[in-house]
C-alpha positions as CSV (number, residue, x, y, z in Angstrom):
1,X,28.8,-40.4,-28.7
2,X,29.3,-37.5,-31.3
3,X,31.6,-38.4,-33.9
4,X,35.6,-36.6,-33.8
5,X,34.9,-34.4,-36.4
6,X,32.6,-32.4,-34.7
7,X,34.4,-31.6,-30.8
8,X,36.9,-29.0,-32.5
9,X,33.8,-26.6,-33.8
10,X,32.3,-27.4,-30.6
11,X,34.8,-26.8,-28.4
12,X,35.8,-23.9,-30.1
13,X,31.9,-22.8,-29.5
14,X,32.2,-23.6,-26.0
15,X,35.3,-20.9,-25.8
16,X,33.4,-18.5,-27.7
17,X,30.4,-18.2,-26.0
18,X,31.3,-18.0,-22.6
19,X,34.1,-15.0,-23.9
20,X,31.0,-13.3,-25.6
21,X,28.2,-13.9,-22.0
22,X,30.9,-12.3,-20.0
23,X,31.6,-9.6,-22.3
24,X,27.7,-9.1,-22.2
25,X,27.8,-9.2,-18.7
26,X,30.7,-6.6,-18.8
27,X,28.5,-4.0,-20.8
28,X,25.4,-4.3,-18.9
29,X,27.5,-3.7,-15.5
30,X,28.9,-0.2,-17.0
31,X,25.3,0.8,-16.9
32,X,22.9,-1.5,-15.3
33,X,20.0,1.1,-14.7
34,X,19.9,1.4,-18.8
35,X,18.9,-2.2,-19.3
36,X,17.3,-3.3,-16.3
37,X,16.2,0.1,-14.0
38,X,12.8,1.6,-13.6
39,X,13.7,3.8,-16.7
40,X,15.2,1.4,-18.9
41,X,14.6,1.1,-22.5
42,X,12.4,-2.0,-23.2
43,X,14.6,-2.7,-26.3
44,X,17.7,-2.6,-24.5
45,X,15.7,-4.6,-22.1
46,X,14.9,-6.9,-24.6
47,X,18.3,-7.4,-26.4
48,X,19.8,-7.8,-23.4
49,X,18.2,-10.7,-22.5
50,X,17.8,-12.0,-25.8
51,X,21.6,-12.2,-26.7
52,X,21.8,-13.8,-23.0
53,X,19.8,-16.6,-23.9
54,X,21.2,-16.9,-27.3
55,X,24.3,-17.1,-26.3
56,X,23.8,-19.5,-23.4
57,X,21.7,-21.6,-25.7
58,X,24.7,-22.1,-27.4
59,X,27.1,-22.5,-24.2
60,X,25.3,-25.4,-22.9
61,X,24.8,-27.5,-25.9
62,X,28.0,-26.6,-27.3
63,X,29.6,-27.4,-23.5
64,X,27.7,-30.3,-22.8
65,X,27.9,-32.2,-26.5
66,X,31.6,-32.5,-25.5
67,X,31.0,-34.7,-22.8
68,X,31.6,-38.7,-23.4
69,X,28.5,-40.9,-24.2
70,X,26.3,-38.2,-23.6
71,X,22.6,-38.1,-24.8
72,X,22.8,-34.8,-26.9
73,X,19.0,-35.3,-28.3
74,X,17.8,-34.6,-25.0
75,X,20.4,-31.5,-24.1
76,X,19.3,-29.6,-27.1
77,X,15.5,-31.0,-26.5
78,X,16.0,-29.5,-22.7
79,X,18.1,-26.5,-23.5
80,X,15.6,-25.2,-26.6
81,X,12.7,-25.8,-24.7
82,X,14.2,-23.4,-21.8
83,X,15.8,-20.8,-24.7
84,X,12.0,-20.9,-25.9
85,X,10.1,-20.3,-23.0
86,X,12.5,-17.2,-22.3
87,X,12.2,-15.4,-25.3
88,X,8.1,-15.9,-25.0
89,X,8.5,-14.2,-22.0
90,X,10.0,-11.0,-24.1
91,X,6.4,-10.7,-24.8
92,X,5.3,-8.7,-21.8
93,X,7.5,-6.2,-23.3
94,X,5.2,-5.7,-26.2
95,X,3.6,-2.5,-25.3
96,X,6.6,-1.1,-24.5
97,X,8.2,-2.0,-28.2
98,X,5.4,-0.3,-29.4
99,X,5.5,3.0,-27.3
100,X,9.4,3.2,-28.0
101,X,8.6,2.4,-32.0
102,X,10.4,-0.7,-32.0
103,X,7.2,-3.1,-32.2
104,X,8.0,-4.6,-35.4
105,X,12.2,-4.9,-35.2
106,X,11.8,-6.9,-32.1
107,X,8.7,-9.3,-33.5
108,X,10.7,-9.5,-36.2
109,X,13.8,-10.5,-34.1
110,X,11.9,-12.5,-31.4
111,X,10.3,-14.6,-34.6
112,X,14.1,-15.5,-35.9
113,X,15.1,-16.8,-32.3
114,X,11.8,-18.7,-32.4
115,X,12.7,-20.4,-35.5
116,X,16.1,-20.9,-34.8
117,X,15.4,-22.6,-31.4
118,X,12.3,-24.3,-33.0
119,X,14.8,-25.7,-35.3
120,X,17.0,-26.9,-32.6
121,X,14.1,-28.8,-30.4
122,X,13.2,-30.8,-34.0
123,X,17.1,-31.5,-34.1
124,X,17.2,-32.5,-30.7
125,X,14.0,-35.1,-31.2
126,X,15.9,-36.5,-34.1
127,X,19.0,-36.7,-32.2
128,X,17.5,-37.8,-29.4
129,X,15.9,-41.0,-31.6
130,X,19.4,-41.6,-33.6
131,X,22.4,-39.6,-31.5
132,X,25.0,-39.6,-34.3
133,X,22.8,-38.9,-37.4
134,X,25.4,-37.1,-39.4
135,X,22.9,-34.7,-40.6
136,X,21.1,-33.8,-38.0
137,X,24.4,-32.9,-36.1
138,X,25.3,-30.5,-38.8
139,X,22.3,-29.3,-38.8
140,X,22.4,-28.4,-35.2
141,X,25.6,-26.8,-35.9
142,X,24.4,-24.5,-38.5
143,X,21.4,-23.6,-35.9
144,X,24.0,-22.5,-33.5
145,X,25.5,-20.7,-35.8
146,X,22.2,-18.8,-36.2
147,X,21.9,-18.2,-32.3
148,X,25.3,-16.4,-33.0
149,X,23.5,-14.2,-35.2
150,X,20.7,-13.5,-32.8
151,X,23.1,-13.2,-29.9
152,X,26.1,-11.0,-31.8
153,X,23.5,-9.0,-33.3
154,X,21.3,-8.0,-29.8
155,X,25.0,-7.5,-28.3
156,X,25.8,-5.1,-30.6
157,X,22.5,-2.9,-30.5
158,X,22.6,-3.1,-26.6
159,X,25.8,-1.0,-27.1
160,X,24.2,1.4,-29.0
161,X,25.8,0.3,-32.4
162,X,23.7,1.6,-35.5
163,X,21.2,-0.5,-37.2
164,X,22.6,-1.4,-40.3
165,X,20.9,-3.7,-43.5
166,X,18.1,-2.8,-45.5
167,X,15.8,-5.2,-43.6
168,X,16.6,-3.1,-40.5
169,X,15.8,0.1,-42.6
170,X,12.4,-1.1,-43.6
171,X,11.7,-2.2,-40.0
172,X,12.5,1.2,-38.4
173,X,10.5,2.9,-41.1
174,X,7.8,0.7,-40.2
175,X,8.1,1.2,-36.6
176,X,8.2,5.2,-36.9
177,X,5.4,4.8,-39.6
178,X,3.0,3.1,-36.4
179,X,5.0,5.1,-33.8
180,X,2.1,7.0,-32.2
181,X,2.9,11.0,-31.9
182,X,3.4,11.9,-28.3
183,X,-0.4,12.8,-26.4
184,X,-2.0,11.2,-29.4
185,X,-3.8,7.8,-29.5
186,X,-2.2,5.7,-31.8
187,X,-3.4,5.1,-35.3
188,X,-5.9,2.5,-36.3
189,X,-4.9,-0.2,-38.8
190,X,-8.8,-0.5,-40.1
């Protein structure tokens, strides 16, 4: 059983989650063939369902760590292992990212949710061995606090929000600095 001190930022994450997946849901369905049509962008494509499984990520072990005598190890064992696997599936993408000129943005961002769900599956083992280890439930908070980042973030460019942040800038410049010029082969690295 988690300790008191923790349901109120958990509950509170439970709220906010599921307000921001059905705002997500809401700006997909304004224009669905944009993210997921024949046509669509594979980095709206991508942020779509990135901020999805960020955000979910955070639903369910947010949701399910209120519930009484629960094991949470295993939850946040079950629930990275499944936010993992999706955003290794973003892969198939890859030649898309790098045909739009967003190849090293989204490594970039797929690497963060990697690590932050990473994170969460060694938090999960350690909760799963000793359930109400102080700091690995604070660490497990401050993960989910990264998956907002990933989550908020995605959201946000799937609206078509600038990108803003000098790590953003560098990224794009790398990106148009590989971006191969239309009817051109692309450049060789070597």
């Amino acid at each position: 059983m988690l300790p008191a001190q923790y349901h109120e930022f958990l509950a509170v994450s439970t709220q906010a989650s599921a307000a921001l997946i059905g705002l997500l849901f809401v700006a997909i369905t304004l224009a669905p063939e944009r993210v997921f049509g024949e046509q669509a962008d594979a980095g709206r494509q991508a942020g779509a369902l990135s901020a999805f499984a960020a955000l979910a990520n955070i639903f369910f072990i947010s949701f399910v760590a209120l519930i009484p005598d629960i094991r949470i190890g295993l939850v946040v064992v079950l629930v990275a292992g499944v936010s993992t696997i999706q955003s290794l599936g973003l892969l198939v993408l890859l030649r898309h990212w790098h045909a739009q000129g967003v190849l090293w943005r989204s490594l970039v961002l797929l690497a963060a949710s990697l690590a932050i769900y990473g994170g969460e599956l060694a938090v999960g083992a350690q909760l799963w061995m000793k359930p109400s280890s102080p700091g690995s439930l604070t660490g497990l908070l401050e993960l989910l606090l990264g998956a907002y980042t990933i989550g908020l973030g995605r959201a946000w460019e799937l609206l078509g929000a600038p990108r803003m942040g000098l790590i953003s800038r560098l990224l794009a410049r790398l990106d148009r600095a590989r971006k191969p010029e239309p009817g051109k082969p692309p450049r060789s690295s070597g």
